[in-house]
N, C-alpha and C positions, 0 to 999 in steps of 0.2 A: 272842650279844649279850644283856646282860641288861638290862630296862627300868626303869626307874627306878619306886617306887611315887611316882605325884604322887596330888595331890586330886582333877586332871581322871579320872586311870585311875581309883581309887575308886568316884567316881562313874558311872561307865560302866560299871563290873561291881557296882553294886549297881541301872542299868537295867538287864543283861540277868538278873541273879539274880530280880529282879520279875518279868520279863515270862516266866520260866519256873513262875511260878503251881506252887507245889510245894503241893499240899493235902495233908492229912492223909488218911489210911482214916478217919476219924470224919468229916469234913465229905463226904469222895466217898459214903461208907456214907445219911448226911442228905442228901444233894443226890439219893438216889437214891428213897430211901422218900420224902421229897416230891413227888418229879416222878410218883409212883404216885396221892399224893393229887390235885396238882394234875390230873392228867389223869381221874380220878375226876369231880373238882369241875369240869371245862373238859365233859365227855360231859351232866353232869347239868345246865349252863348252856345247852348244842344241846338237848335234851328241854324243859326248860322254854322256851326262845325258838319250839320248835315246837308247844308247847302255845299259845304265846301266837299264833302264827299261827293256828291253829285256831281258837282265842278268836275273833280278827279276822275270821275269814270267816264265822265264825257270825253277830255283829255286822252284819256288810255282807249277810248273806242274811238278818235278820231285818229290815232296813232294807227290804230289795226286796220281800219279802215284804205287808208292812206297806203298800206304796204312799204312804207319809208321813202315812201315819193313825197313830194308837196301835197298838201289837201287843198282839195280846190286849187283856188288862186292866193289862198294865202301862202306869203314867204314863210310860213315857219316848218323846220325840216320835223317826220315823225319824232327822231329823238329830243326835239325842242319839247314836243307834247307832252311825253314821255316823264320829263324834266318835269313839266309845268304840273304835270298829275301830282306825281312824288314831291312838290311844293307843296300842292294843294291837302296833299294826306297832312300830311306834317304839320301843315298849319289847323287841319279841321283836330287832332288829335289833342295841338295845345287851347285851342280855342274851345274844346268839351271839356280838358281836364282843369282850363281856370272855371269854368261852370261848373263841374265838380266841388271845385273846393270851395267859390260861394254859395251853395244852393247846404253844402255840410254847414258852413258859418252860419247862415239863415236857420239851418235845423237846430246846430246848438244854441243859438240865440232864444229862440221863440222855445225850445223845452227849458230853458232855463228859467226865461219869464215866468213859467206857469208850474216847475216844477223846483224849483231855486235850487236846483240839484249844480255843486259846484263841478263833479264833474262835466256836464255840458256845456259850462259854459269855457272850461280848459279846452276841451275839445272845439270849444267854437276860435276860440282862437291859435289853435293848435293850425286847424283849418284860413283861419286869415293868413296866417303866417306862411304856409306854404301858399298861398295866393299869389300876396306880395314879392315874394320870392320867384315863383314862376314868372308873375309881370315884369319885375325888375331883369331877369334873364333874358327876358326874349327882347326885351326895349333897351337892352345892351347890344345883343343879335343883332336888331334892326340897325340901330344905329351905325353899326359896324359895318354892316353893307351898306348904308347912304354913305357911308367915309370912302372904303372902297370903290364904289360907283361914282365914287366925284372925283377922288384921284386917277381912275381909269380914265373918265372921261376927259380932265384934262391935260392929260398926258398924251393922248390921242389927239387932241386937236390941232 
């Protein structure tokens, strides 16, 4: 029995021709030498967020240390330290959790190269996507206090 080509059958074989995601060897070859870098750049995001830990309990034992006097001869009072710890957590927490989410895009990348399985590669972008997200939030944050901190300062002067 032969089917008739309509517009509904067209359409239906040009979803399943999409959802078979035919990449080229030049984008699987890039999706691959990327997920090297990003997993690079996601290890050296863990080091730094554990530096920034470090940082913080330094902070928080220079505080204890101190008894709420000055330390040493630095101006800064324990609760400044205190302050500066609980910075410091906060920032090592988003700086491991965007290394999270590129080191996942890295893993969805490179299992999809080798296994063309389209769920991985959803999930690798699922994972960029809150990346971008997390970046864009916090480089909104930041910004926010450079506006702040300029208007304090010059209103102060």
């Amino acid at each position: 029995m032969h089917i008739k080509n309509t517009k509904n059958n067209k359409v239906m074989e040009n979803l399943i021709n999409h959802n078979e995601q035919n990449l080229s060897d030049s984008i699987i070859r890039n999706m691959r030498t990327t997920a090297s870098w990003m997993k690079f750049m996601a290890v050296m995001s863990f080091i730094g967020g554990g530096v920034l830990i470090l940082c913080a309990i330094g902070a928080f034992v220079a505080a204890s240390a101190s008894n709420g006097y000055y330390y040493y001869r630095m101006a800064q009072p324990a609760s400044l330290l205190i302050v500066t710890g609980i910075v410091y957590i906060i920032a090592a927490i988003v700086t491991i959790s965007l290394g999270i989410y590129l080191f996942k895009t890295a893993t969805g990348y490179s299992k999809y190269s080798f296994t063309k399985d389209s769920n991985e590669l959803e999930t690798a972008f699922l994972m960029q996507k809150k990346y971008w997200k997390t970046y864009g939030i916090v480089t909104i944050v930041i910004v926010s206090f450079i506006v702040l901190s300029l208007l304090v300062f010059v209103t102060h002067v």
